[in-house]
Structures are given as C-alpha cells and as structure tokens.
Z-matrix of the N, CA and C atoms (Angstrom, degrees):
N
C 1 1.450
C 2 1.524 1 111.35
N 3 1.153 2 131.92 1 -99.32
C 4 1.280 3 143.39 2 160.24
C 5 1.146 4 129.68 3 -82.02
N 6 1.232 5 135.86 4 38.73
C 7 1.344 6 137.39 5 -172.85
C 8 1.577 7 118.51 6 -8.48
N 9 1.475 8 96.98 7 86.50
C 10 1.603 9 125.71 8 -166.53
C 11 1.209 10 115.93 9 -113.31
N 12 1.102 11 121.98 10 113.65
C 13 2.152 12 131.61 11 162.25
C 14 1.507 13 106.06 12 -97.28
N 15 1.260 14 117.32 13 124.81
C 16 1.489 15 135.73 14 167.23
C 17 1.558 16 86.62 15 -69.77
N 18 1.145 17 170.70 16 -104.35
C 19 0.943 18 161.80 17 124.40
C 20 1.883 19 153.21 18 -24.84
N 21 1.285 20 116.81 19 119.29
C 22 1.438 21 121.67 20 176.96
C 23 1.383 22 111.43 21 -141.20
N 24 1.957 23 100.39 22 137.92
C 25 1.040 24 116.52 23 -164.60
C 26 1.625 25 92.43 24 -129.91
N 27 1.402 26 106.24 25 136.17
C 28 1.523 27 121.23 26 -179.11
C 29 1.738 28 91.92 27 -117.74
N 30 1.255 29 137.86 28 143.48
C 31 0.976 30 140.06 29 150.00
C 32 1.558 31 100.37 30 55.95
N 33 1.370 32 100.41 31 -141.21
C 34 2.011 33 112.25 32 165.36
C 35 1.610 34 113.63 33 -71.31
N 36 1.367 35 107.99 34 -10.05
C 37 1.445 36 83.17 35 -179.62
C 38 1.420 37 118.42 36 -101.69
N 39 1.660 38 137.06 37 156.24
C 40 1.250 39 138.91 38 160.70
C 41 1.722 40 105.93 39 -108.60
N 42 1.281 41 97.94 40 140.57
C 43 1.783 42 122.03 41 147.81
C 44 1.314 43 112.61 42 -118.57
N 45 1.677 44 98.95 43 121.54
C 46 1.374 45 104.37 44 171.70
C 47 1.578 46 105.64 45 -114.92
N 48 1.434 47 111.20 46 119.49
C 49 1.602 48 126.86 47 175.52
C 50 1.425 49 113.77 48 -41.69
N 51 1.318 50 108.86 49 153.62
C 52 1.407 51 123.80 50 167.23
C 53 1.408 52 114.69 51 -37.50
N 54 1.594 53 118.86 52 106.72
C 55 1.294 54 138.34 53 175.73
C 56 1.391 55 132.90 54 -102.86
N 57 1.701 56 103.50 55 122.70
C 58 1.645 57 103.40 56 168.71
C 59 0.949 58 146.85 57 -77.71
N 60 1.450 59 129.18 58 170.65
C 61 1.887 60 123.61 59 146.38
C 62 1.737 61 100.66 60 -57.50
N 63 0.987 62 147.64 61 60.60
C 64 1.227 63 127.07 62 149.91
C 65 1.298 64 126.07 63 -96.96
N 66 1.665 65 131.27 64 165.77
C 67 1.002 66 97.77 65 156.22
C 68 1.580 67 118.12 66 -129.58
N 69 1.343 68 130.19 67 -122.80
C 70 1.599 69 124.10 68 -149.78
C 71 1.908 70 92.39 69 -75.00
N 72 1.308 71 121.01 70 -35.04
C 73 1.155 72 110.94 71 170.52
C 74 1.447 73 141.87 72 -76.27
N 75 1.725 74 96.62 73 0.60
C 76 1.644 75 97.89 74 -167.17
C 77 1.459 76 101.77 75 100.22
N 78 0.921 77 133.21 76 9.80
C 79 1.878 78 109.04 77 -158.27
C 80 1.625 79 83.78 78 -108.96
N 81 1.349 80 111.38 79 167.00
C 82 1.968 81 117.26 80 176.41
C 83 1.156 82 77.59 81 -99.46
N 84 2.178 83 106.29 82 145.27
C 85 0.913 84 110.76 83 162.29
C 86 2.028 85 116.57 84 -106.37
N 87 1.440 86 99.72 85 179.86
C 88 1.497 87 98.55 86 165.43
C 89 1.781 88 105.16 87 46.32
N 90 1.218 89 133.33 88 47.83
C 91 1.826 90 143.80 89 -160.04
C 92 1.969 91 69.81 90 -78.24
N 93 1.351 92 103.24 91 133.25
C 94 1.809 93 124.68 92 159.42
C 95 1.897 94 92.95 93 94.85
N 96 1.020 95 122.09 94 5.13
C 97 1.860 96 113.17 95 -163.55
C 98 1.629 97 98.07 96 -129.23
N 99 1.452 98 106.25 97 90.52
C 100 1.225 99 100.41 98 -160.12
C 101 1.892 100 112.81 99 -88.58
N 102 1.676 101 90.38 100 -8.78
C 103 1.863 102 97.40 101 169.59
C 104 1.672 103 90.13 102 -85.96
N 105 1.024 104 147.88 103 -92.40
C 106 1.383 105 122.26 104 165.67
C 107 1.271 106 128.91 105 44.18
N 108 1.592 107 106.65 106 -100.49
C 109 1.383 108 133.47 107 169.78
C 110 1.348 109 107.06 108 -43.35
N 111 1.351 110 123.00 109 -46.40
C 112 1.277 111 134.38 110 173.96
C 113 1.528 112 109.27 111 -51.43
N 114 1.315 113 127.20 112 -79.12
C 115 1.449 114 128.03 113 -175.14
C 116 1.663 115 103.53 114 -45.17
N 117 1.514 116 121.27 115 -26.48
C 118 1.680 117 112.49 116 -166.38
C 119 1.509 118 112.63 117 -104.20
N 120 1.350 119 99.51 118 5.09
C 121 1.271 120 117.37 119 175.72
C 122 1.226 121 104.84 120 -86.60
N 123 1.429 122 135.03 121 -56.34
C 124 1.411 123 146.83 122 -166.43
C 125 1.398 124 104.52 123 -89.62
N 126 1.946 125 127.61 124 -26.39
C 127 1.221 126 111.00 125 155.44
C 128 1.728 127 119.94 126 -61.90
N 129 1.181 128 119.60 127 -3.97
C 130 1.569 129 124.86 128 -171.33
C 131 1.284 130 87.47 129 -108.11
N 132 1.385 131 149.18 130 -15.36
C 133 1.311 132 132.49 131 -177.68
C 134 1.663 133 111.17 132 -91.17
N 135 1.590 134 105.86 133 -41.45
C 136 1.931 135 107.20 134 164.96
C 137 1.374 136 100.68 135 -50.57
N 138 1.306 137 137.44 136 -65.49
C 139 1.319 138 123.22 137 -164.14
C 140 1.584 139 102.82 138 -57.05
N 141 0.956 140 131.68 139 -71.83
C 142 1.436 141 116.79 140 173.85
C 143 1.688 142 126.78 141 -24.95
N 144 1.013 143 98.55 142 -50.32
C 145 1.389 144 106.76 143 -176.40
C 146 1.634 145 109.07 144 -74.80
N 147 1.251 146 122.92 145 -47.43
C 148 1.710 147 134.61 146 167.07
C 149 1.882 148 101.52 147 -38.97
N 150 1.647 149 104.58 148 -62.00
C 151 1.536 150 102.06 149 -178.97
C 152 1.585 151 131.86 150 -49.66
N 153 1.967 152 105.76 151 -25.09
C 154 1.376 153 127.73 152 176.75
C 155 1.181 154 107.58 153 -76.95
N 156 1.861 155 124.94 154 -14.18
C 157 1.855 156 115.45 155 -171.58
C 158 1.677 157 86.34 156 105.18
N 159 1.148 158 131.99 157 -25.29
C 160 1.594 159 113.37 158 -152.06
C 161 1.727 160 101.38 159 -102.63
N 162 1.196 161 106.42 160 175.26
C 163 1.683 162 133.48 161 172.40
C 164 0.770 163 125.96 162 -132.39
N 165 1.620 164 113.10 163 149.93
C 166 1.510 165 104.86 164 -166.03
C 167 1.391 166 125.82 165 -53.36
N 168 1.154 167 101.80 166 -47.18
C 169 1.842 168 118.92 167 174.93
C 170 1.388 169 114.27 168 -52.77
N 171 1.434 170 107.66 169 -1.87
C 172 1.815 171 105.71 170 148.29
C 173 1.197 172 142.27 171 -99.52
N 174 1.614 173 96.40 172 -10.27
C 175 1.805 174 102.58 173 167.42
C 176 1.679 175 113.64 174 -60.82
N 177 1.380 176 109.32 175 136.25
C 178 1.244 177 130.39 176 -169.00
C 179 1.600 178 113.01 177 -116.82
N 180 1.583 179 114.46 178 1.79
C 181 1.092 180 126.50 179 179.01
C 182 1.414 181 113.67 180 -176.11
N 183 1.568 182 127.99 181 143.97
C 184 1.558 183 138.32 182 166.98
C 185 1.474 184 107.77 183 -144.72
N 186 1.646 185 88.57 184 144.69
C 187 1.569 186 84.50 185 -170.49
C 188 2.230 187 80.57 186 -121.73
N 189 1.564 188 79.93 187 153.27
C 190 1.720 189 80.21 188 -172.55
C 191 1.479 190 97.66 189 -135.24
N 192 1.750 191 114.45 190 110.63
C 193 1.743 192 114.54 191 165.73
C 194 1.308 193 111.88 192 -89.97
N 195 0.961 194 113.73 193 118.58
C 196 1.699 195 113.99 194 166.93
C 197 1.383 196 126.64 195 -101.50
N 198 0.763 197 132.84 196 157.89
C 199 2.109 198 127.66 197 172.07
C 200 1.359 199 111.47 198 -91.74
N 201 1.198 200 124.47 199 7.36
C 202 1.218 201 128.37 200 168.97
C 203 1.565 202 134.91 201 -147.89
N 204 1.643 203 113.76 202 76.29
C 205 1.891 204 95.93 203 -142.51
C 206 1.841 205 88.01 204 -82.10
N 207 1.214 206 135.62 205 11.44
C 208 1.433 207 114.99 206 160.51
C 209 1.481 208 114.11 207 -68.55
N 210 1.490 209 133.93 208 13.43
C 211 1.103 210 134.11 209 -175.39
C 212 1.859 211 100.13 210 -128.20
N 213 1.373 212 98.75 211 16.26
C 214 1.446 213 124.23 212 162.76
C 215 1.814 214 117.75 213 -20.29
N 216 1.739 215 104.03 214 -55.14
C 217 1.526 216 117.19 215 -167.02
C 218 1.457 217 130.53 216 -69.15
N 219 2.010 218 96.04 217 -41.14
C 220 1.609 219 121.88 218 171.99
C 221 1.303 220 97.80 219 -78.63
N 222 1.217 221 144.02 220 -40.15
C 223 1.658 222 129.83 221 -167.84
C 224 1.810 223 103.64 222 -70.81
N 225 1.197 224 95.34 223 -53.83
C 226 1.972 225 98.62 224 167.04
C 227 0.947 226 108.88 225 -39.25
N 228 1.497 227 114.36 226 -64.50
C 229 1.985 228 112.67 227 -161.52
C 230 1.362 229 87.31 228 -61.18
N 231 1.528 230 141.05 229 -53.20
C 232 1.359 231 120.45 230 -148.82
C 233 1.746 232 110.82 231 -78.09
N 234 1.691 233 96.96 232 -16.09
C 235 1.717 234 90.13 233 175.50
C 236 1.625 235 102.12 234 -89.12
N 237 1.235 236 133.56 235 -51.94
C 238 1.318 237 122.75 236 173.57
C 239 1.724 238 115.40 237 -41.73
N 240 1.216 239 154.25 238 -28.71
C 241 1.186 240 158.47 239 146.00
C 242 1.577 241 96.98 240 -26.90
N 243 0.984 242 148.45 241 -87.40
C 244 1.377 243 156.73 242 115.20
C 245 2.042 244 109.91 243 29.22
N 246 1.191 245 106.85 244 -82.10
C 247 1.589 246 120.18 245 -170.92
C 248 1.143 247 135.59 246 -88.10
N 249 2.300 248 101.54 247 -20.66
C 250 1.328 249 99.43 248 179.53
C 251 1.197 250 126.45 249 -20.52
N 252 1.326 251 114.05 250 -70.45
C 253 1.731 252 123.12 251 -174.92
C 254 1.396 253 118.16 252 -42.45
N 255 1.626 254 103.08 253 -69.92
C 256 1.507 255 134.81 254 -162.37
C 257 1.598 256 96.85 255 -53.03
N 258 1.536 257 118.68 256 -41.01
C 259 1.500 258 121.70 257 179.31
C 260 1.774 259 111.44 258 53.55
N 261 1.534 260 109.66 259 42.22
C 262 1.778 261 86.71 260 -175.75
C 263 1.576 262 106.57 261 -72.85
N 264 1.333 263 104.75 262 -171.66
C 265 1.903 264 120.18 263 171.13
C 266 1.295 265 88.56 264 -54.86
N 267 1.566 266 108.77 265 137.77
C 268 1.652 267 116.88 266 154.96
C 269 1.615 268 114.50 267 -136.08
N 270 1.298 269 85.53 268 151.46
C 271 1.756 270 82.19 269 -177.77
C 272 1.845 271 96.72 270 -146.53
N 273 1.661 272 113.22 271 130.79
C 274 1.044 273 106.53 272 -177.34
C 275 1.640 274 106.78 273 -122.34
N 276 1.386 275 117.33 274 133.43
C 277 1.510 276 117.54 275 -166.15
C 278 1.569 277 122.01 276 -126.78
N 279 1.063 278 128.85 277 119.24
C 280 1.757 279 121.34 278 179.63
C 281 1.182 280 101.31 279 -81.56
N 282 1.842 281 85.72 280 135.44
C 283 1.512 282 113.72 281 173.74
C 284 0.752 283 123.81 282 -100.01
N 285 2.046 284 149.77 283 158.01
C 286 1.349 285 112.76 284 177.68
C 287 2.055 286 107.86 285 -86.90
N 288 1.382 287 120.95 286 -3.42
C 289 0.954 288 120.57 287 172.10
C 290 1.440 289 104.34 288 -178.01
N 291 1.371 290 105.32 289 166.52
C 292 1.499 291 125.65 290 -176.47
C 293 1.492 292 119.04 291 -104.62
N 294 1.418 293 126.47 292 -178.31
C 295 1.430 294 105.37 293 -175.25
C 296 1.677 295 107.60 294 -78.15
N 297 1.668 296 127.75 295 -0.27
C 298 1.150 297 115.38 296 -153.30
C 299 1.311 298 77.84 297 -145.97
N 300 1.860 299 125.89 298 159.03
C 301 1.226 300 114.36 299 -143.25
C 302 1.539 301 81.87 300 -117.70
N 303 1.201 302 118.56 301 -4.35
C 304 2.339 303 127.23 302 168.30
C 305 1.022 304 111.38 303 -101.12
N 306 1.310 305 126.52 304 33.94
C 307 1.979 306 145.88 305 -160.11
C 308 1.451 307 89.16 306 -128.51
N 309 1.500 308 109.48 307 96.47
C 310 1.750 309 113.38 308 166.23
C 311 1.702 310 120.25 309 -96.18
N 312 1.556 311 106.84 310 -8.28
C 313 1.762 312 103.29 311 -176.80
C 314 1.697 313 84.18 312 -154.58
N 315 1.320 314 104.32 313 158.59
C 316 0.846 315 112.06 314 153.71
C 317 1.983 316 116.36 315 -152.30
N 318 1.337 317 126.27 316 135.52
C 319 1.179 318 122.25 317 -142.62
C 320 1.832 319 102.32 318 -137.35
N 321 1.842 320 98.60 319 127.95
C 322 1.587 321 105.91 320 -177.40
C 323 1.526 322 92.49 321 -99.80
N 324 1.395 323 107.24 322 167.72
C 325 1.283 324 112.69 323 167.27
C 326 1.531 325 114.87 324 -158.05
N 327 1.477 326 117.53 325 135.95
C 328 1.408 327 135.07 326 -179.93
C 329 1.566 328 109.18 327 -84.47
N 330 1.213 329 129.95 328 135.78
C 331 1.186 330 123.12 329 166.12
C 332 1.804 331 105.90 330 -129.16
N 333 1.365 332 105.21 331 164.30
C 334 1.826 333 104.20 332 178.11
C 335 1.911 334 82.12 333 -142.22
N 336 1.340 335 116.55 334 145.23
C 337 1.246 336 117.08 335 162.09
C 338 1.107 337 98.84 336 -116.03
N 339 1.532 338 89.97 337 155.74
C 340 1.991 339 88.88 338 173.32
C 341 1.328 340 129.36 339 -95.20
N 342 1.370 341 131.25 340 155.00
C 343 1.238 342 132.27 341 172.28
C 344 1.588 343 127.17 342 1.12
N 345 1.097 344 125.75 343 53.06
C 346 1.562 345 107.41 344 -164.55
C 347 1.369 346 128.84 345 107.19
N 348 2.159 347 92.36 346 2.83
C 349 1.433 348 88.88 347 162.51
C 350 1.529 349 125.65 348 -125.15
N 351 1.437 350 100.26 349 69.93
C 352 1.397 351 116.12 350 -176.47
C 353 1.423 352 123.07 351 -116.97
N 354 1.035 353 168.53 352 -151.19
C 355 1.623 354 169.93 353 -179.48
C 356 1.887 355 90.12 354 -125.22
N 357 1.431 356 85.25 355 126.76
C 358 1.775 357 99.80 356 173.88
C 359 1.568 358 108.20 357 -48.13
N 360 1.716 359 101.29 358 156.83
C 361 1.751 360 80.13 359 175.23
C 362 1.452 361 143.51 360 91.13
N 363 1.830 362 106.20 361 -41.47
C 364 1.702 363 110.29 362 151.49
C 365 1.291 364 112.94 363 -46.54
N 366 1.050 365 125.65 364 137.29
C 367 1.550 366 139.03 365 142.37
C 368 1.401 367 128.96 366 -64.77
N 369 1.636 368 98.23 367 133.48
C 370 1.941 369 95.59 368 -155.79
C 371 1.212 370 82.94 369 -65.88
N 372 1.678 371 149.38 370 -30.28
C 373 1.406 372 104.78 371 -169.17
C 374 1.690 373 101.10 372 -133.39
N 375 1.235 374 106.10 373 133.78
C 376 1.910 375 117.13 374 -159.97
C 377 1.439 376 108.34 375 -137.89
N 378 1.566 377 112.56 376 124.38
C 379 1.407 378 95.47 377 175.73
C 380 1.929 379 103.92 378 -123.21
N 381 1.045 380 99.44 379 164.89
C 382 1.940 381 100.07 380 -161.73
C 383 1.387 382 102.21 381 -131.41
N 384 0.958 383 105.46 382 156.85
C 385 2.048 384 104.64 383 178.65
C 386 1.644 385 76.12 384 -121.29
C-alpha cells in the first residue's frame, strides 16, 4: 500500500511515524477522551521507539495534530505526564481531520540516542512497522 515504517532508525537517530490511540488490533481507543487517546498514543510511541533500540528519554522532539486544539490543556497534561522531565521540542497543530473519524491526536516523534546508550546489536539502520 504505502510503503510505511511505524518506525526508522539510521545510526543514533529514530523517527517514529504518525501515531494513534489504537490498540494491538487496530481498533481507536477511548473515541471522545482526548487525554486518553493521548496516554495510548504515546504508549504506542515507546513501543515503537523500544523496537528502534531507543527510549523515551531520547526523544528530542513531538509533533502533536489534533482535531480539536480547544482541548489544547488535557492533551498537554496527558503528554507532559510522559515529558515533564525529558522536556523535548513540541509543537501542537489542528487538523481538520484524521484518517479515522474517533482519532483526536495523532503524534510523531524524533529520537537521538546517545553515544553508547543503546542495547548491543541494533542495527545503525532498522525499519519497524
């Protein structure tokens, strides 16, 4: 279809693709709960990022579209829960829709690992569905 990777890692760096509320079956979860969607969005982005060698505490950037940015405050709190610390670049943007019409965020993410802090064995360059 679209020759698509949920994840690719070149060297130290990861991109992890535009991510949903879904879960192991495909289905949207939590449809109207947009902190929700939020936490299952970014639990679908660690696994991505875990499969590349990386951790969260290496994303250095997320970009977050939502269909509704008056729901601006709960999508923050639910990504700061997540980033407080880590603090990467964020940028949050309204969309006029998503591919699924119970799809309230959807979230990319940059990662850099550092020098030597990866699991022996990754391959500098890996791509993951």
């Amino acid at each position: 279809m679209a020759g698509y990777s949920r994840a690719v890692r070149v060297g130290r760096l990861v991109w992890i693709a535009g991510t949903t509320a879904t879960d192991a079956d495909g289905n949207v979860t939590a449809p109207g709960d947009a902190a929700a969607q939020t936490r299952q969005t970014l639990a679908n982005v660690q696994r991505g990022l875990e499969s590349a060698g990386a951790r969260l505490e290496h994303v250095v950037r997320t970009r977050m579209f939502v269909t509704d940015i008056s729901r601006w405050e709960e999508i923050a709190r639910a990504h700061g829960e997540i980033f407080r610390d880590i603090r990467p670049a964020s940028t949050m943007v309204q969309v006029s829709a998503l591919i699924h019409p119970d799809m309230l965020i959807e979230i990319e993410a940059d990662a850099c690992i550092p020098e030597g802090d990866g699991p022996p064995g990754v391959p500098a360059q890996r791509r993951m569905r």
